[in-house]
N, C-alpha and C positions, 0 to 999 in steps of 0.2 A: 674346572678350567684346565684345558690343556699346558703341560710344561716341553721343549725341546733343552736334553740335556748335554752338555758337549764335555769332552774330554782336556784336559787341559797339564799335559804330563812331558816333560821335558828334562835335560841334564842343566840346561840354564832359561831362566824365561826372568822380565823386568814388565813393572809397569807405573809406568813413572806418572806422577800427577801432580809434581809439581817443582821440579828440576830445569833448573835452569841453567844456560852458558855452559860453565867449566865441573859442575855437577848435577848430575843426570840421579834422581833417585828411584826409589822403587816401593810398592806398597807391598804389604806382607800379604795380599789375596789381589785375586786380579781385577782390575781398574771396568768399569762400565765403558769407559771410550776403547779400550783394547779389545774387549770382545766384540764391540758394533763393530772395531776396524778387521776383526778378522770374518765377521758375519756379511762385509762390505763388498772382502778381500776376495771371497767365495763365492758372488754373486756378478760382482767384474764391475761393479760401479766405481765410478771415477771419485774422485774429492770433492767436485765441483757440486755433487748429486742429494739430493733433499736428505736428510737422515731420518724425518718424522716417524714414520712405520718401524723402524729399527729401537729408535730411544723409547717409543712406545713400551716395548718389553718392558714386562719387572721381572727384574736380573736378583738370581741369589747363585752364592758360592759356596761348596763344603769344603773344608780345608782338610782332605784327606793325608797330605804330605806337606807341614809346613816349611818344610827346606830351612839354607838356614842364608842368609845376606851375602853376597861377598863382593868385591869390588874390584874391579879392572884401572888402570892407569891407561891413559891413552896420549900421545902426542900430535901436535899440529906443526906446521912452518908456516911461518908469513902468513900471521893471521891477522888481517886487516879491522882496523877499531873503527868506531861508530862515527868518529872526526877525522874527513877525508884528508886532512890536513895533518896527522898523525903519524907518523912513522910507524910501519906492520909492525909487531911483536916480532922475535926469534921464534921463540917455541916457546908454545902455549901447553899446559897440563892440564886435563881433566879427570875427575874419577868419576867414574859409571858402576853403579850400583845395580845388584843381580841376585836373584834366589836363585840356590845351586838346589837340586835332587827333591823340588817340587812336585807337588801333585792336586790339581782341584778338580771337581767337578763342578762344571758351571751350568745355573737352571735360567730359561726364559720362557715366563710365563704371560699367554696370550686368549681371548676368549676368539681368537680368527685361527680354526687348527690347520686349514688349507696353507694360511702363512707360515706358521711354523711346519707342515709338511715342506713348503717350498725350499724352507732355510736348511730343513734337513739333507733332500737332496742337493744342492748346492754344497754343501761341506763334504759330501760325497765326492762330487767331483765339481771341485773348486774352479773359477775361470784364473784364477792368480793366486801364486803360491802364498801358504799360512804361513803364519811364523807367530811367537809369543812376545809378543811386547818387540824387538827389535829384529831386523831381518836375518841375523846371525845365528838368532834362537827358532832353530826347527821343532817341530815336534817329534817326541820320541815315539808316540804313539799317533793314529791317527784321531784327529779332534772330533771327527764322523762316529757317533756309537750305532750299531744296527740296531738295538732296542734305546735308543735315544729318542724318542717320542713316547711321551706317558700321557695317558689319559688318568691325569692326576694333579691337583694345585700345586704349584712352587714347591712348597715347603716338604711336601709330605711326598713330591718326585723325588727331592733330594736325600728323603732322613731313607728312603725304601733300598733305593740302588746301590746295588753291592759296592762294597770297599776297592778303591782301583791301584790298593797295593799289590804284593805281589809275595811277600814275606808274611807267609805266615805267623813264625813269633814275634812279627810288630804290630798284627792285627790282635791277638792274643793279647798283648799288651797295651790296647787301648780300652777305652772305658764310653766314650761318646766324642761327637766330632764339633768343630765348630762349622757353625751355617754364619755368614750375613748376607741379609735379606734386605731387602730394598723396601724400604718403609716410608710413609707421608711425617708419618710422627716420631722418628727414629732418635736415638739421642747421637747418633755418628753423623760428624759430616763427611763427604767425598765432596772436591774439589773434581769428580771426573764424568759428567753428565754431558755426554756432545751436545754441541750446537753446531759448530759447524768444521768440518776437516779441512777446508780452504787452506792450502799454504800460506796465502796471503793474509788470512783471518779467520785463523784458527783459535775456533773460542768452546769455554768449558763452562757447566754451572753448577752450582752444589748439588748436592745427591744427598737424600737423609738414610741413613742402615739402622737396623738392629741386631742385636747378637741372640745366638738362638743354640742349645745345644741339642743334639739327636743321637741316640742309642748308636751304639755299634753297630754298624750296617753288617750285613753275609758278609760273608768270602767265598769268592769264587775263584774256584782252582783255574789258573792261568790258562787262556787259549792263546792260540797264534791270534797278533789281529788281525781282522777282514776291511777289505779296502772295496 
């Protein structure tokens, strides 16, 4: 079964599943709603647009650069409460939670490769700009890989494709990576399975993972990337 693998490499990327109000959190691998919206984002569909074909995918992640948490402060003025009867706040604080010096590779495995051919060019040239988890977080690389279509199952696209570090003595220094995999029988749950992106009614449903470890991938002496 074919997999489309996307790059996922940034100095800050978040992906929150379950942050609310005055904190915004972030999962340690990236979110299944975050990569349909950047697979959305690329194709120029609006919010309002069916998701079914996209959640279709089974999604796995290697976690080639686990980065490490960090968290931002942010401020608001006259922030109006739920009781219009209320007096607005002064200033409001929230913390927004973020993995700093990330890296994953994200797999979407489909047995329609026309579709995943289609998704691939779209990410090439996207109709609306990418971003990781929030619009602030560009990528550092492009999310487009030019051998990003394997004629190969999920699991076994991901443990194959070279290491998308860049340092060698930290390749050196690993032993195996983590994968999770999108599983029926999984013992993880995710809280981040779209249903629907509606601002109005935006709704999420659990997602089962398992954890999976894979040998030290190559290393591949750094090229410029191709766009």
């Amino acid at each position: 079964m074919p997999t489309l693998l996307l790059r996922l490499v940034a100095p800050m990327q978040s992906w929150g599943v379950s942050g609310r109000f005055t904190v915004r959190d972030t999962a340690r691998e990236p979110s299944k709603s975050g990569v349909i919206g950047i697979l959305a984002a690329a194709l120029g569909r609006p919010r309002t647009a069916p998701l079914d074909d996209l959640v279709a995918l089974r999604m796995g992640v290697r976690i080639d650069k686990p980065g490490r948490v960090e968290v931002d402060f942010h401020t608001a003025q006259q922030v109006y409460r739920a009781n219009p009867k209320a007096k607005p706040q002064e200033t409001v604080v929230s913390r927004r939670y973020y993995l700093a010096d990330a890296a994953f590779l994200a797999g979407l495995e489909s047995d329609d490769a026309a579709f995943l051919a289609h998704l691939h060019r779209a990410l090439r040239h996207p109709r609306w700009p990418l971003y990781l988890g929030r619009k602030a977080f560009v990528p550092a690389e492009p999310i487009w890989l030019p051998d990003g279509l394997r004629d190969e199952p999920l699991l076994q696209a991901l443990a194959n494709y070279p290491w998308l570090g860049r340092d060698r003595e930290a390749w050196e220094a690993l032993t195996a990576l983590r994968v999770m995999l999108e599983d029926p029988q999984g013992p993880i749950i995710r809280h981040d399975h779209p249903v629907s992106f509606r601002s109005d009614r935006r709704r999420y449903a659990p997602r089962r993972l398992s954890l999976h470890f894979t040998p030290r991938p190559h290393f591949r002496h750094p090229q410029p990337p191709r766009r």
